[in-house]
N, C-alpha and C positions, 0 to 999 in steps of 0.2 A: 142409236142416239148419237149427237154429234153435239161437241162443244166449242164453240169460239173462247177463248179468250184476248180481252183486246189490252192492248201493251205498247198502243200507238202515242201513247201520252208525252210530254215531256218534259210534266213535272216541275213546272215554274217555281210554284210557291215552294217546292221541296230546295228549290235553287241547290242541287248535286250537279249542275253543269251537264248534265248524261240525259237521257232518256231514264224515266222513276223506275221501269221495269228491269233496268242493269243495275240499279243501286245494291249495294249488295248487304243484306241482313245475315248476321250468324253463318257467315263466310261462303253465302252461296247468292246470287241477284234474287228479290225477288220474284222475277219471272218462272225461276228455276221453281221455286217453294208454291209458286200456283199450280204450273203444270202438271208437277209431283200429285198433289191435289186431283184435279182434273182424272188422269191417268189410272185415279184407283176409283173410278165410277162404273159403277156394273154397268153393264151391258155398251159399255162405249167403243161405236163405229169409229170415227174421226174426230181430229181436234187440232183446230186452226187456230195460231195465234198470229194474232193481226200485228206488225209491228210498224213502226216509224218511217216514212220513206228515207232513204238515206243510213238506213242504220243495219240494214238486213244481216250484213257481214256479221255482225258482234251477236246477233242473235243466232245465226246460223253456228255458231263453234262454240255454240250451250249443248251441242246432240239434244234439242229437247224432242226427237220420236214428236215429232207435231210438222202440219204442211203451217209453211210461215206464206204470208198476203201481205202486202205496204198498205198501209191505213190511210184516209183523207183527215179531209181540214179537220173534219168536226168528229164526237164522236159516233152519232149515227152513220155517218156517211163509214167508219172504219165499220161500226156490225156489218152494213149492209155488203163490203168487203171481205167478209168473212162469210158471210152466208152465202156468198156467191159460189166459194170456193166449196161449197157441202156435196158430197154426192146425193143425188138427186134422189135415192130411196130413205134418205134418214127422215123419220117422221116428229120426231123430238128434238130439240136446240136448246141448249143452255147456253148465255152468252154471262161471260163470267168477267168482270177486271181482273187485272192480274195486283194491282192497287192493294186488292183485298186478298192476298198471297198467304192468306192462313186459316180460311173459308177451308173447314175440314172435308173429306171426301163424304161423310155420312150426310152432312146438310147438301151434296150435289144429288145426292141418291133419293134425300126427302123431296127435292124439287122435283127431279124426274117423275117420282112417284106420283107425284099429285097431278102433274102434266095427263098422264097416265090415267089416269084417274077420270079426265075427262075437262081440267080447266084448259081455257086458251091461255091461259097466261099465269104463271104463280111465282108469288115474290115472296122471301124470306124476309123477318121483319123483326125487330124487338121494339118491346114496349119504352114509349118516350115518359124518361124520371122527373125532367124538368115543366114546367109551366109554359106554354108556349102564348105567342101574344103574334096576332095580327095586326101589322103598324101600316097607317094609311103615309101618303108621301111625302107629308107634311109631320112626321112624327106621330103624330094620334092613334091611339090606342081604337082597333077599331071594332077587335072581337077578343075572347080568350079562349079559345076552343076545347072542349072536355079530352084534356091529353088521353082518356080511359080507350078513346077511341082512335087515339093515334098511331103508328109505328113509324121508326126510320127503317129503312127497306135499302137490301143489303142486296150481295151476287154471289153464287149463280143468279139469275132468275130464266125459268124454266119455259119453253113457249112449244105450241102445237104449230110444226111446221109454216104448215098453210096461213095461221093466223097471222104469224112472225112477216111472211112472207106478203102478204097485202095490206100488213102496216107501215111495211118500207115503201112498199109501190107508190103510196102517196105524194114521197118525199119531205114531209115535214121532220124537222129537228127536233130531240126530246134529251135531256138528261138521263131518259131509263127507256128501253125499249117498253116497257111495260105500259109508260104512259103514250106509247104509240097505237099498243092495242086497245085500252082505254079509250082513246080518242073514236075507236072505230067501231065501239061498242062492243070491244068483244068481253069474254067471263074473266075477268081478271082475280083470283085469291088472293090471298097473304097466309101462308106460314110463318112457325116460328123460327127465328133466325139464330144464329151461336154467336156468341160473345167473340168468338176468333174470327169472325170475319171483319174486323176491324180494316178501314178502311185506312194507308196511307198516304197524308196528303201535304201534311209539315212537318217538319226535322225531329217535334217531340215525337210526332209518330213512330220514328225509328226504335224507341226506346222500347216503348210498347212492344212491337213487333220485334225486337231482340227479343224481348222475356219469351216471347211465345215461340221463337227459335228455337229456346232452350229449353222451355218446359213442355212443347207437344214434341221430345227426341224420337219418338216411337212412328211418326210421320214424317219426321223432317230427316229420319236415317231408311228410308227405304229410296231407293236408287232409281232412276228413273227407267222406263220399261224398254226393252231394246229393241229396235226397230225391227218389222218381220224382214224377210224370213226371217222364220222360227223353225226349228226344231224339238222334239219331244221322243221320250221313250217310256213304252209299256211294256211289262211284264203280263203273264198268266200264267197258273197252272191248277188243274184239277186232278184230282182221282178220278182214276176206273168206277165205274157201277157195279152193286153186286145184284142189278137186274138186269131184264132183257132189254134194256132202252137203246135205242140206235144212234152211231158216232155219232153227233153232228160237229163239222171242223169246216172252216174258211168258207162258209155259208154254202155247204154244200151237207148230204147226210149221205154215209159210208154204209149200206145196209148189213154189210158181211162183217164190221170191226165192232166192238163191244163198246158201249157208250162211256161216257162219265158225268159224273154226279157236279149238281149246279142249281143254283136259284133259278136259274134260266135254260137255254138248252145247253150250256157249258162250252160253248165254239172257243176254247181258248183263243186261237187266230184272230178272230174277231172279237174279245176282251181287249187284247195285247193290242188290235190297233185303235179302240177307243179310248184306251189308257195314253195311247201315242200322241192322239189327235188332241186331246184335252189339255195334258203336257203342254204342249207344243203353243196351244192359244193362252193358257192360263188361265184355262177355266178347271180347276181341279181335277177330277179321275173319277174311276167308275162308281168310288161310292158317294161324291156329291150329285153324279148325271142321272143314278140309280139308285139310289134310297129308300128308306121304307117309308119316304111319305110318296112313293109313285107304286103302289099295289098294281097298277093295271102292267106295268112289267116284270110281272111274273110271268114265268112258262118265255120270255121274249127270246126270239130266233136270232142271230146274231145279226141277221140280214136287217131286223127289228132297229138291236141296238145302235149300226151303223148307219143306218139312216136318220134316226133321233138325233146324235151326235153333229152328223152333218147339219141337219137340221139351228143345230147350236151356234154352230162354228159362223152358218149365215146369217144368223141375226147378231154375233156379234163381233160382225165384220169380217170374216176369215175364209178362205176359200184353203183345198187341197192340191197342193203341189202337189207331193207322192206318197206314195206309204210302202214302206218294206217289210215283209213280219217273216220270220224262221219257226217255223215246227219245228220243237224236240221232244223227241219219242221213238219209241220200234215200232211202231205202225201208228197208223197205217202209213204202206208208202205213198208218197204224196207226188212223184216224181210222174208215173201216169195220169195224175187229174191234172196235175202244175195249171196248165192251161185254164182250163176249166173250172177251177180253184180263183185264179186271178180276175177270172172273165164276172163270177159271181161278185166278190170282193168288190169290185171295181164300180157296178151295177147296181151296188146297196151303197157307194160313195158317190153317187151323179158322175159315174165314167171319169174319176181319178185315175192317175195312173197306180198299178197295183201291182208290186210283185214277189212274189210268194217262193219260199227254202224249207230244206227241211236238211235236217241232221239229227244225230246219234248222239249219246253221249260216254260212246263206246264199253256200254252195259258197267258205266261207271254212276252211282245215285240213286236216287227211286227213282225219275225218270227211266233211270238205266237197265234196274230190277225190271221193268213193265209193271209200276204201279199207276200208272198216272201219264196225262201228257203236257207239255208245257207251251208256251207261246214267246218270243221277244219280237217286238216290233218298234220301228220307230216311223217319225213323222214328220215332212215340211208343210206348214202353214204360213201360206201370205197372205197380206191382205187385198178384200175385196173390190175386184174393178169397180 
């Protein structure tokens, strides 16, 4: 999933003299309080913020972890600028203002969702409190429309690639990309929208948007996410079996060394580097990857779990630089398969590079007793070409 946000505005009626996206709310610019935002949406590939022609400097020394694009006249022409820049597998686009810099990460997730779900196009929306009047040009009163059926429609809003994409090709102008797809017949929804996505457009706005500085602290103190490379580190370790089941270790099975006990075939090696890889992307550890709501990996070979993982890491966003993991234990020794060990490893991670240690603990621990054997590993994940 990819998300624009666009930040090319500049904020007239706000008259702050700046571009509206550097004005700064509860001691941070708005721009910073949207991305923040943005950045905690699951499963998010990239995220382009469109910014001001002429202004890129002051937004580049935000570190907002985002690819920055110069915006046109209007604001279609700035999405259209930001879509450009998308890699060309993301099949989902939220185009978000940064305007609405307190649009919680739950309502990006609900749009996705419904994206997802199957509409071209899904908008967040609350219901409208007041009486609305359609006035002809001449003042006259010319309908009152049943507000029951109304909403004002907020951002993110959410679109299915393709659809997004040959509602630009048109080239017509819209206030919402939504009414682009609209135009082109496509399935457009409404969800419900949140109260914090209040949009900033005049100075009382600020006020508003202070309060929400200070009373959503629990969003507005998480730090923004740090650019890949990443690194990550997993642990493992299991017990010996007190059956006849055979080692299995760095996706390889040892038939001469006494197995250990495990939900799965117990490879610590290959624990320790899904623990690594997961780390490393921030997408939690083995027991969010492996839970008990995934019954069918049980018995899983580690060869199993490394490929699932990777599997992960590509949908959301992440490819493997390298992975390094150490065996600790008295056996088996690992120093004659080394090879053959890495070659496996490597082959369950689409041909990362792999390389594989082992050491003692100079029969100091349970390790050290021969109860058990253990794994550390760690992890570089960048992001996907």
């Amino acid at each position: 999933m990819g998300v624009v946000v666009v930040a090319a505005g500049m904020g007239t009626r706000l008259g702050a003299g700046m571009p509206k996206a550097l004005v700064q709310v509860g001691g941070e610019p708005l721009i910073v309080h949207a991305v923040r935002r943005a950045h905690a949406t699951a499963g998010l590939q990239q995220l382009v913020v469109v910014v001001p022609a002429g202004h890129r400097a002051a937004f580049e020394s935000l570190d907002l972890a985002a690819e920055l694009v110069d915006g046109g006249t209007e604001r279609t022409d700035s999405v259209a600028a930001g879509l450009a820049a998308l890699q060309p597998n993301i099949e989902v686009v939220l185009v978000h203002d940064a305007a609405r810099a307190f649009a919680p990460a739950s309502l990006f997730d609900d749009v996705a969702r419904a994206v997802r779900n199957g509409a071209d196009a899904v908008v967040p929306g609350l219901p409208v409190i007041d009486t609305i009047k359609q006035v002809a040009a001449d003042g006259r009163v010319a309908a009152t429309p049943d507000r029951a059926g109304l909403r004002a429609v907020q951002t993110p809003q959410g679109f299915r690639r393709s659809a997004l994409d040959a509602a630009h090709d048109h080239g017509r102008q819209a206030t919402d990309d939504a009414a682009l797809v609209e135009q082109d017949g496509g399935h457009v929804i409404v969800i419900d929208g949140h109260p914090d996505a209040l949009k900033v457009t005049v100075p009382a706005d600020l006020d508003l948007a202070a309060a929400l500085a200070t009373t959503n602290s629990k969003e507005s103190s998480v730090p923004l996410p740090l650019p890949v490379p990443r690194t990550g580190i997993g642990v493992d370790v299991h017990a010996y079996a007190d059956d006849d089941r055979v080692l299995s270790l760095a996706c390889l099975t040892w038939p001469d060394e006494r197995g250990i006990e495990g939900h799965s075939d117990g490879d610590v090696a290959a624990h320790a580097v899904c623990d690594a890889l997961l780390a490393a992307a921030g997408l939690g550890d083995l027991g969010t990857q492996f839970g008990v709501d995934r019954p069918e990996m049980r018995g899983a070979t580690g060869t199993d779990m490394l490929e699932d993982v990777l599997n992960t890491l590509h949908t959301n966003g992440f490819r493997i630089g390298n992975v390094s993991v150490q065996i600790v234990g008295n056996r088996p020794k690992v120093g004659p398969r080394r090879e053959e060990a890495q070659r496996a490893m490597s082959a369950a991670l689409g041909g990362a590079p792999v390389s594989v240690s082992a050491t003692t603990t100079d029969h100091l621990g349970f390790l050290g007793r021969g109860e058990g054997i253990g794994a550390v590993a760690n992890a570089l994940v960048v992001a996907a070409d």
